[in-house]
N, C-alpha and C positions, 0 to 999 in steps of 0.2 A: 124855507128857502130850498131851493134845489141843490145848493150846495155843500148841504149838511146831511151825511147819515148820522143821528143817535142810536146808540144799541147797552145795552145792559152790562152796568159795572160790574164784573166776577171782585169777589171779594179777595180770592188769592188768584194771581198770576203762577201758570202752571209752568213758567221755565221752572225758575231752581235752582330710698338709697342715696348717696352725691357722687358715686364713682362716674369719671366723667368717662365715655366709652371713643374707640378711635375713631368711630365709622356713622357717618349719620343713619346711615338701613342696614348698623352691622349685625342685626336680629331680623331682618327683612324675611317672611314666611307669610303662607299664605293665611293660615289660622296661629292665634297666639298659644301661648302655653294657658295651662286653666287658671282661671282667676277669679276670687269671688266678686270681682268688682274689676271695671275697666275704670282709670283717670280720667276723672270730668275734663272739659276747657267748656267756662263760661262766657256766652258770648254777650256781652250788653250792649244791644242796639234796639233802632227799630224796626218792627218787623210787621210783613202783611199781617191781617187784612189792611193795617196801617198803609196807606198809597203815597209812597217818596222812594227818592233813588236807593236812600242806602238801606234800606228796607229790603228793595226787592234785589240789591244787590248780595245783603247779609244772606239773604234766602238760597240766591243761585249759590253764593261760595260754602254753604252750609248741606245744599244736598249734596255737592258735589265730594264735600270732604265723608260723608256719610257713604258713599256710594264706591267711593276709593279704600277709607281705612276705617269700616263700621268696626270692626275686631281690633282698633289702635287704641280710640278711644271713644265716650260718650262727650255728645256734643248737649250741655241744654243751654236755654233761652231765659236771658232776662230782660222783658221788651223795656220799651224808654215810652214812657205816655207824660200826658200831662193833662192838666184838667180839662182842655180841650180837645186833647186825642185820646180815649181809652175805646179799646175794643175786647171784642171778644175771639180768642185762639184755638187755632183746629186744635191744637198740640195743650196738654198742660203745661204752666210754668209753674216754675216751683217760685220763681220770684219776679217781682214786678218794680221797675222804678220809676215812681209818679216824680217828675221833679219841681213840680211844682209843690210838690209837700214837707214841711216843715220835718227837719229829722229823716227823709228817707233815704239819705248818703250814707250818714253817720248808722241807720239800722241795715241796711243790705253789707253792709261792710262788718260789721257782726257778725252778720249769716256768715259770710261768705269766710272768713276767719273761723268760725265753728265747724266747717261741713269740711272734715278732713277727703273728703272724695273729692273736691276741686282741687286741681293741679296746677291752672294756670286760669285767668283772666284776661278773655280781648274787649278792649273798648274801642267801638265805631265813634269816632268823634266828628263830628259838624259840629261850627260855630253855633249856629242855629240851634242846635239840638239843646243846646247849655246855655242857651240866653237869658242872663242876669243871676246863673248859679254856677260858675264860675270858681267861687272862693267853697263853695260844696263838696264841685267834684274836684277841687284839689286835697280837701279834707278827707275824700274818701280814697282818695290814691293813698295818702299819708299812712292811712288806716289798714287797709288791706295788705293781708301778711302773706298775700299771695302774689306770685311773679304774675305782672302784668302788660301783656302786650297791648297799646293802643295805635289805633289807624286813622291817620289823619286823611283825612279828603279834601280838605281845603287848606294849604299852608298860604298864609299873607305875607307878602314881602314888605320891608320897610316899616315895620312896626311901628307903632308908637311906644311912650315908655311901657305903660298901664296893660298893651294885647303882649308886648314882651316879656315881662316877667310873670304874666301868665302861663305863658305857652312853657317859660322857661322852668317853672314849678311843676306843671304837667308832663314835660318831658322827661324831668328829674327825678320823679317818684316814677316814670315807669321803667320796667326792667327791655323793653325793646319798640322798637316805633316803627311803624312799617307804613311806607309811603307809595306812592305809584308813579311815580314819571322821576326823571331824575333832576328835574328842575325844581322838586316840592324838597328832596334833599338837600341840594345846594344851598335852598335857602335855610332850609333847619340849621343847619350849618354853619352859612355864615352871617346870617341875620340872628339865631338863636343860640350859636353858641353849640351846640350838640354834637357830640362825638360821631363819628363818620362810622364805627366798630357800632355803636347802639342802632342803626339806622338800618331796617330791610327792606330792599326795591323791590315790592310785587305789583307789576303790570296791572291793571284793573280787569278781571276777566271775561273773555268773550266766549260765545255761543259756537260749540261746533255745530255745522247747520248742513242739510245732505245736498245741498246747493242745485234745488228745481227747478225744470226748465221756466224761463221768463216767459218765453209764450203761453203757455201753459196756464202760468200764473195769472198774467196780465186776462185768459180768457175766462178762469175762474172767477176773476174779481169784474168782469166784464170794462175791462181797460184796454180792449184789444185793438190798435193802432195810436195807444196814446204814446208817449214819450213822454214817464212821470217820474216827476221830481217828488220830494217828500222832503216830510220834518216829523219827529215825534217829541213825546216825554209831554210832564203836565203843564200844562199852561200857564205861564204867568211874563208879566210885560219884561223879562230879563232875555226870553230867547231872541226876541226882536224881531219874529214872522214878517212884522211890517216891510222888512229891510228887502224881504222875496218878493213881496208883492208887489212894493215900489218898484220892481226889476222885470216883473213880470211881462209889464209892453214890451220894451225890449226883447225880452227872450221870444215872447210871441211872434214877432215879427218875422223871426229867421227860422224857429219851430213855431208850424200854427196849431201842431195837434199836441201841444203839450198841455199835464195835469199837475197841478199842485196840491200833492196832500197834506195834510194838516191834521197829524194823528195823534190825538189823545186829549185827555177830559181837563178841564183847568183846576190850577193844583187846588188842594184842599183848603190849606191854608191862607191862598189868595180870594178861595171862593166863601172865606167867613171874614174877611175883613175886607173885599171891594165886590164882591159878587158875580158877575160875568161882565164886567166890563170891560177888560181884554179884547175879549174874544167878541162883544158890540163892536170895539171900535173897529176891529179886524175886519165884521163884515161889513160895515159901515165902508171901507174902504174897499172892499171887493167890488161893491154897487159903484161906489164912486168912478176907481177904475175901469168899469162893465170886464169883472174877471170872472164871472157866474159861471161860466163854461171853461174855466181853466180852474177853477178853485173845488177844490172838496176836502168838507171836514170831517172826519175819522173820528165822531164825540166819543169814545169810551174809553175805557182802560183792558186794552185787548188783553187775550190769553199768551202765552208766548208764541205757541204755534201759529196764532193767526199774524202776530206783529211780524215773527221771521219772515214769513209769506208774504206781507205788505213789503218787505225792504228787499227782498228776495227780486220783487217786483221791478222795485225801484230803478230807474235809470242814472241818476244822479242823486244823491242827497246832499242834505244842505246844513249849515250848522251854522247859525247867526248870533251866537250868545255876543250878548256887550257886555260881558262882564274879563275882564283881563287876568282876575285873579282866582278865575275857574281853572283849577289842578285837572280835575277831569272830571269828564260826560259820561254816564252810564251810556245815554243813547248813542253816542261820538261812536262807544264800544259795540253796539250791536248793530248798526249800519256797517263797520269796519265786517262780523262776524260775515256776516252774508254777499263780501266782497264788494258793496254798494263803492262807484268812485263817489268820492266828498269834495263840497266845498266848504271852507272853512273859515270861519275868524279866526285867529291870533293865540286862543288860549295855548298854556304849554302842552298838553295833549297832544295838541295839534301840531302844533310845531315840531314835536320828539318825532311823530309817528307818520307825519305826512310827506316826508322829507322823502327822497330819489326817487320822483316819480310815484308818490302811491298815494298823490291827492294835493290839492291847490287850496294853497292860502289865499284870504283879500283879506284888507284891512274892515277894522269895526267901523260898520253902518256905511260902506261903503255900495253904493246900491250898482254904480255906472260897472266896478271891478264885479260884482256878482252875475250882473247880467252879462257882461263880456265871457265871462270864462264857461258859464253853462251853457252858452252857443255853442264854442268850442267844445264843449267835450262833447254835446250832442250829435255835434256834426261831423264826429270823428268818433267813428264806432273802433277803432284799430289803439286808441290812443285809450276809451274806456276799459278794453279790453284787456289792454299792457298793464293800467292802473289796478284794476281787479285782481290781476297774478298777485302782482305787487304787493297788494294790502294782505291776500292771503298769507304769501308767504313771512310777509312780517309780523302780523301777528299770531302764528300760529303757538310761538314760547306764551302769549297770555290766554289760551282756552282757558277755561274753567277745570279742567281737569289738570291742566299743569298748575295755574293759581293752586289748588289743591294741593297741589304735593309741594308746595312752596311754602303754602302756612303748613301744613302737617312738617316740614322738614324742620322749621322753626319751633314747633312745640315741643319736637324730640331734643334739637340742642339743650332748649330750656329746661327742660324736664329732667334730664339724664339719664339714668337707673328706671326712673318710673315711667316711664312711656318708653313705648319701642314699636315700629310700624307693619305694618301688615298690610301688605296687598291684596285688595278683592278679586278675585276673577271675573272678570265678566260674562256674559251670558254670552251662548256662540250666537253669532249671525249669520247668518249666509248673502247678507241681499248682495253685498258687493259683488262675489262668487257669482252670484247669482245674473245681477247687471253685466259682469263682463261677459257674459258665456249667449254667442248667437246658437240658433239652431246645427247651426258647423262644429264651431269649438268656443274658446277660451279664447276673448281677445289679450293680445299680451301686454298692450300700455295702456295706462292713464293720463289726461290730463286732470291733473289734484284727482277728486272721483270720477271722471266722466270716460267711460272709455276711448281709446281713443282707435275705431277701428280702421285709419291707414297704416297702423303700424302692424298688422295684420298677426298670422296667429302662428305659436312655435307648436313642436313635438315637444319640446321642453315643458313647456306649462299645463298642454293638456293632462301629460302622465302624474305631472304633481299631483294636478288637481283631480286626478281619478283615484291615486292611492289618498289624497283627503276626505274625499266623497265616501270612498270604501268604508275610511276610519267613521266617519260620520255614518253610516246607516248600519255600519256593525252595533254603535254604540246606543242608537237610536232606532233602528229598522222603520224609518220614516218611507212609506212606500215612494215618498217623490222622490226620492236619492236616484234612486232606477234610473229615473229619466236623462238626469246628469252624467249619470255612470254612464250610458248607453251615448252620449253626446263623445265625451271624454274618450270612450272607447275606439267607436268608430273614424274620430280622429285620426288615433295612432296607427289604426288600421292602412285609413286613407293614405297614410306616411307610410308605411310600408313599401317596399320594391319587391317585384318578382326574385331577385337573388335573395332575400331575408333582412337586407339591411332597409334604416329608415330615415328618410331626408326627414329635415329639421324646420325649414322656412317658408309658409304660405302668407300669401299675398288678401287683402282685402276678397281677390275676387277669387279667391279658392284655387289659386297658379300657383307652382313651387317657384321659387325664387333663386337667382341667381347667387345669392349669396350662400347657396348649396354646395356650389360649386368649389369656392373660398374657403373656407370654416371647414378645420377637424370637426366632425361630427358623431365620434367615438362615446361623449358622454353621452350624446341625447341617444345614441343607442341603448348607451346600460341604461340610459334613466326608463326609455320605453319596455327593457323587460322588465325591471323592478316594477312599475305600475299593472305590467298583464301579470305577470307572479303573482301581485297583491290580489289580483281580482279573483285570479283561482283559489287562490287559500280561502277566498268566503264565497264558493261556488255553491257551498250548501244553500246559500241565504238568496241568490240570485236565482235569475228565469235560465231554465236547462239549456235553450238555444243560446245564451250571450254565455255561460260557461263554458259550451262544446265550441264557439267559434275564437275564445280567448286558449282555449287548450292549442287549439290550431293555429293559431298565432305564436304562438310561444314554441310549437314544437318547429315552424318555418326559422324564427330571429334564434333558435339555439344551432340550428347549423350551420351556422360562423363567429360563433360565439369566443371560440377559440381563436378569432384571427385576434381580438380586441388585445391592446397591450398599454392602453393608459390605463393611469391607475387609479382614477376613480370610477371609467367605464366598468373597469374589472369588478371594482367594488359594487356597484349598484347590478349589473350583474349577476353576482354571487347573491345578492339579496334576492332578488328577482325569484330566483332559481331554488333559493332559499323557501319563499313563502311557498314556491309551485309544486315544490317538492312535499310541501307540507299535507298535501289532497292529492301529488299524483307523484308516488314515493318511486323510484325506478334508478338502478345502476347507472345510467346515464346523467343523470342529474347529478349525482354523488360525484361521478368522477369529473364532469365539467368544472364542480366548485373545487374537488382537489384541486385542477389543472390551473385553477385562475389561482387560489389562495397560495399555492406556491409556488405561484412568481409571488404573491406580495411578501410571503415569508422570505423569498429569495432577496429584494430589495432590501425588506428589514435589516435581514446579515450582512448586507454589503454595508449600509449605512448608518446602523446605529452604533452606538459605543457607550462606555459608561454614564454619560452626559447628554446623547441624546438618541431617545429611543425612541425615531422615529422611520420611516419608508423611505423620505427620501433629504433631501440635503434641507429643506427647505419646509412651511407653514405656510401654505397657502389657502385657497377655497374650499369648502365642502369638506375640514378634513373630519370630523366625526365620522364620517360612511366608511373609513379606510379599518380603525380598527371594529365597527359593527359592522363589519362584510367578513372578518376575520372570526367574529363571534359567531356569526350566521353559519361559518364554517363547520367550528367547533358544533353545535347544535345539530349539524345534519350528520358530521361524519365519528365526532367521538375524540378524532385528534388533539392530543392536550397542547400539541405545540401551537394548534390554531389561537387554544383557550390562550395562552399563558403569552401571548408576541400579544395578541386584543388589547389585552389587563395593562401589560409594562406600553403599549401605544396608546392608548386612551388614558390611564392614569399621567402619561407626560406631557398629552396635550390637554388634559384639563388644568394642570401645574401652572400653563403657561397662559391660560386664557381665564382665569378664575382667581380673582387678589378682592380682599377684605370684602369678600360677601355680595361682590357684582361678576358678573361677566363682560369681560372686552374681548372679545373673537378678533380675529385676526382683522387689520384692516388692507381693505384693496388696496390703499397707497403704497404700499411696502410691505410685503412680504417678511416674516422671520428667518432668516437666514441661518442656518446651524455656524458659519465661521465667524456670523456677527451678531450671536445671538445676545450679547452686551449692551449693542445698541438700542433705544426706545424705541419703540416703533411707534407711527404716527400715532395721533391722536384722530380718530373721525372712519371713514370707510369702512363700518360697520355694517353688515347686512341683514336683513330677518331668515335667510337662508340658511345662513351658518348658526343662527341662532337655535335655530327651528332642528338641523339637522342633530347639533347638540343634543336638543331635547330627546329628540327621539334614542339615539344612541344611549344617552342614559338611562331610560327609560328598558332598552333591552337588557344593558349592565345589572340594572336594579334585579332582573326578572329573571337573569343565572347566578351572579353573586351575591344575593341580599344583603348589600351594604346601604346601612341608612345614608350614608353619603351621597351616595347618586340621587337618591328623593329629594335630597336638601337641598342639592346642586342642581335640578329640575324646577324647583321654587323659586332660585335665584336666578337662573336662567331666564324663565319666563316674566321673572317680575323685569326684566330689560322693556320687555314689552310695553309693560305697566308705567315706566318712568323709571324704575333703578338703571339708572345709567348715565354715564360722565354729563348729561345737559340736562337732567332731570325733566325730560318732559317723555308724554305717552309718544310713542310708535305707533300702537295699535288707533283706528278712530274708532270707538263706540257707536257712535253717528251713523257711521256711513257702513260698517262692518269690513270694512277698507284697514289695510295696513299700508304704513307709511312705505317709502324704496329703501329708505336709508337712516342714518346716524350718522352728519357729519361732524367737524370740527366744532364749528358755534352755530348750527343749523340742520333741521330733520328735514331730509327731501320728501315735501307734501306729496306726491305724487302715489298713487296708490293701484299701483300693478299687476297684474296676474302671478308672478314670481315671490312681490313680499304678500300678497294677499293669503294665496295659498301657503306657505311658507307658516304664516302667522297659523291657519287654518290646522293644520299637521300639528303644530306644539299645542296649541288651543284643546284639542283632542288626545293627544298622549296625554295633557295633564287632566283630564277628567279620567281618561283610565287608572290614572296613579293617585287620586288625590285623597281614596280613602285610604293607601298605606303611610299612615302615618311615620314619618321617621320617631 
């Protein structure tokens, strides 16, 4: 049939002591201390090459915790077979549980009591998975001397006696039960009785995806004027396809160029007890319909990278399960990952996560409600558009990298004394960097990844991103830095004025902007010499023509250097002048930084006192640069009063932004105020600025004082990045090489900017220069 591509199954899918301590990451480092042995946690589920949801879900939340805390702990695998599923594993296991075999509960629970290296135990539970051995695995729960967390994926409401005092046995030998929607708790709850305190809500996790253009897509997959709908996951008469296709006239009618895909192979266990009968009758109804040119089936079990790209595609997707008692859709999840709008049945899933706008319910097997609504969204690209933000932005707390630190946060409570977490670093990226930056400069906004170039480009951002480029090809001597550096450069040039000063604001079409005019522009000054400073300290490493026309630059912006009187201008400044000085040493330079550093010592004495030893009355933005422009001093000129106002300014604002092993930098909402320094300051208006600027400053501390405390607080610092922070979820995206704008209250602003991009980019590289000094 024309209707049908088949293509070739892949076997694996390529996604992916008792002292009780105060602080769940209050050991948070990047490497552990030495150990002959890391704490097991054993996972017992199913797992590929096996083909089912919690299979390939066990898989994605298993690399992901692997890839976040490999140095927390060892993750192994005890798959779940039975006489009719056994395979064979990339990975070895040390243990297998056929449950279809006589005594295999009662002997893995032996094991698993003899093998003092497991620390903890998760069970994936489906009904399914335990069908008719039930009174087994409660014997094996009974059994096991080990804390075990089990994960329900399917909670039934209204029980009868016989499924209740099962569940009720199953939840009572375990030590924590971790659900996914909050509707699957309610009922544990009030249907089963279970403590609300034993119960943990992890979201089911989704795919960060680098969100490709659909045109694009649409012409790789050669869909190019279609408007396609989709469905995936394996086959079997529960998803209810039919419900689409019945709808299909309909929708045809008002869209005639729409496609329906139909992606993936029919499940296994459907296709050993009825065969492909589904999936006849399906086409059976496609001919009957005449849907041959609207219908196409997707037969296989894609890689991940190709399925993201199908939904990627997708204009609408579709979710028809008739089942009411569906907790949640793996697939529901990676359609959400890739922004797809949804239309939906009724499951709770659905219901939690569809809600303001971020996707449309219809009732089950309702065909008239399916075909109304995907008109409407079709025929309203302004409204799919809104729904896309939307879904983003809601489900960004369940990536798979926050899932991650959700279960790893729960192993550490459980565990105590013997686990304690450790943050990976990630590899640097550059493509975001990379994506924002046209042939001109560094575009300054995003929408989520995508840049956004009417919001056209600052002097701000370029210089960032020239002293990050710097830090990166010092540490790399990657020759394509050059190219960046020379972009970046040329920029601040372009900014430059004939008197030495430098506007701040260009427009999409390469216009200074009016808002030049408005706006002090005293920091983007210090910021533009700090970045040509930087460039000449590794004039060694660059082409002689961009070091002789940065010397020239710097010696133009230093003859009004001295008008500058804000004090972080000053500050960045004195850095600037700092590095430039460093390759081009001269009495002039020397006494510019005297002239700026005391004023800031001037301010110091007016305003600190035994209690607060800071510049000025007040905690606001950027303040790390204040006492590492005071060090930079010290450094060039010898002055101990420089060293010694740094030390007492930076040791009191680390006091104040630095509690049980996190960092919370000041937030935008409210400033610290020295008369109301008593009061909390909000919760949220976190920036990767301040974070970043942190890092670096301690990084300079580390590198005059050799105090291991600055390395430590550099760890803890950038694990903010990682998730150690009040909402536990990543900043940084892996994905996209993109960092988030913000850390608010109950939500991380997805948007991913030139400002926190670079920002992240700066700490990302000081900690690769710091990471072999071990504290």
């Amino acid at each position: 049939m024309r209707n049908r591509i088949t293509c070739k199954s892949s076997n694996t899918p390529t996604k992916g002591s008792q002292k009780k301590r105060s602080s769940a990451v209050s050991n948070t480092k990047y490497l552990p201390e030495t150990k002959d042995k890391l704490p097991e946690i054993l996972f017992i589920t199913s797992h590929p090459p096996r083909e089912c949801g919690i299979a390939t879900y066990s898989q994605d939340l298993i690399k992901e915790l692997n890839n976040k805390f490999k140095h927390s702990f060892t993750i192994k695998i005890c798959p779940l077979e039975s006489n009719n599923e056994q395979h064979v594993y990339s990975s070895p296991t040390q243990y297998i549980l056929n449950t279809d075999h006589i005594n295999a509960f009662r002997s893995l629970a032996t094991k698993i009591n003899q093998n003092d290296a497991i620390e903890i135990v998760l069970l994936q539970h489906e009904f399914g998975l335990f069908r008719k051995t039930e009174a087994d695995l409660i014997l094996f729960l009974n059994t096991v001397k080990k804390p075990v967390i089990i994960v329900f994926h399917t909670v039934l409401p209204n029980p009868n006696e016989l499924l209740k005092e099962n569940v009720k046995k199953i939840t009572g030998s375990a030590h924590s039960i971790i659900v996914m929607t909050h509707s699957s708790a309610k009922i544990l709850i009030n249907d089963y009785g279970v403590t609300q305190e034993k119960i943990t809500l992890i979201a089911h996790g989704t795919h960060l995806v680098p969100h490709a253009d659909k045109t694009v897509l649409k012409e790789k997959y050669k869909f190019t004027g279609r408007n396609v709908l989709s469905t995936f996951g394996l086959l079997s008469s529960g998803k209810s396809i039919e419900t689409t296709l019945d709808a299909l006239p309909s929708i045809i009618k008002e869209n005639h160029d729409v496609l329906f895909l139909i992606i993936g192979k029919t499940h296994p266990s459907v296709l050993k007890e009825e065969g492909e009968k589904y999936r006849l009758m399906l086409e059976t109804k496609i001919e009957t319909l005449k849907l041959q040119n609207h219908v196409q089936f997707i037969n296989c079990y894609l890689s991940l990278s190709d399925l993201l790209e199908y939904l990627q595609l997708t204009d609408v997707y579709l979710f028809t399960s008739k089942d009411p008692n569906q907790a949640v859709s793996g697939t529901f999840s990676y359609a959400m990952s890739c922004g797809c709008p949804i239309v939906s049945t009724p499951i709770p899933h659905a219901c939690e996560v569809l809600r303001g706008e971020s996707g449309i319910i219809i009732d089950f097997g309702n065909v008239q409600q399916l075909g109304e609504k995907v008109n409407h969204l079709l025929l309203n690209e302004q409204l799919r558009k809104k729904i896309r933000a939307n879904t983003l932005h809601k489900i960004a707390p369940t990536a798979w990298e926050n899932a991650a630190i959700a279960h790893a946060l729960l192993f550490e409570k459980i565990a105590n004394d013997t686990l304690s977490l450790h943050y990976e670093i990630p590899k640097i990226n550059l493509d975001h960097i990379k994506k924002l930056t046209t042939s001109f400069g560094m575009i300054q906004f995003s929408n989520i990844n995508q840049p956004d170039i009417g919001s056209g480009y600052t002097l701000d951002d370029n210089a960032r991103a020239m002293v990050a480029m710097c830090q990166h090809f010092e540490l790399t001597k990657d020759i394509t830095d050059l190219e960046y550096i020379n972009i970046y450069f040329y920029f601040i040039k372009y900014c430059m004025q004939p008197a030495g000063n430098f506007l701040n604001y260009i427009d999409e079409y390469q216009e200074f902007t009016d808002q030049n005019n408005t706006t002090n522009l005293s920091d983007s000054n210090g910021r533009a010499i700090w970045a040509v400073g930087y460039l000449i300290a590794i004039s060694d490493l660059i082409p002689a023509d961009l070091a002789k026309e940065a010397h020239k630059i710097m010696n133009t912006a230093l003859l009004n250097v001295n008008k500058i009187h804000s004090t972080r201008a000053m500050a960045f400044a004195i850095k600037g002048i700092y590095y430039s000085n460093t390759k081009n040493k001269s009495e002039q330079n020397i006494g510019l930084i005297k002239e700026l550093a005391n004023r800031l010592v001037q301010m110091y004495r007016h305003e600190s006192d035994k209690d607060w030893n800071w510049f000025e009355s007040y905690l606001t933005y950027g303040n790390s640069i204040l006492p590492e422009a005071l060090l930079c001093a010290w450094l060039t000129t010898g002055d101990l009063i420089y060293r010694n106002i740094a030390k007492s300014s930076f040791d009191f604002l680390l006091s104040k932004i630095f509690r049980e092993n996190t960092i919370k930098v000041i937030s935008n909402k409210g400033w610290l105020q020295k008369e109301n320094e008593s009061i909390k300051t909000p919760i949220g208006g976190e920036q990767p600025i301040d974070v970043a600027y942190t890092i670096i400053a301690l990084s300079k501390f580390y590198e005059d004082f050799k105090e291991h405390a600055y390395l430590e607080k550099i760890q803890i610092a950038f694990s903010w990045f990682l998730g150690n922070n009040h909402l536990h979820q990543i900043i940084y995206n892996p994905c996209t090489g993109g960092c988030y704008d913000g850390l608010e209250d109950t939500y991380v602003n997805l948007n991913q900017g030139a400002e926190s991009t670079v920002s992240y980019l700066m700490a990302r590289l000081t900690v690769k220069k710091n990471i072999h000094k071990k504290p």
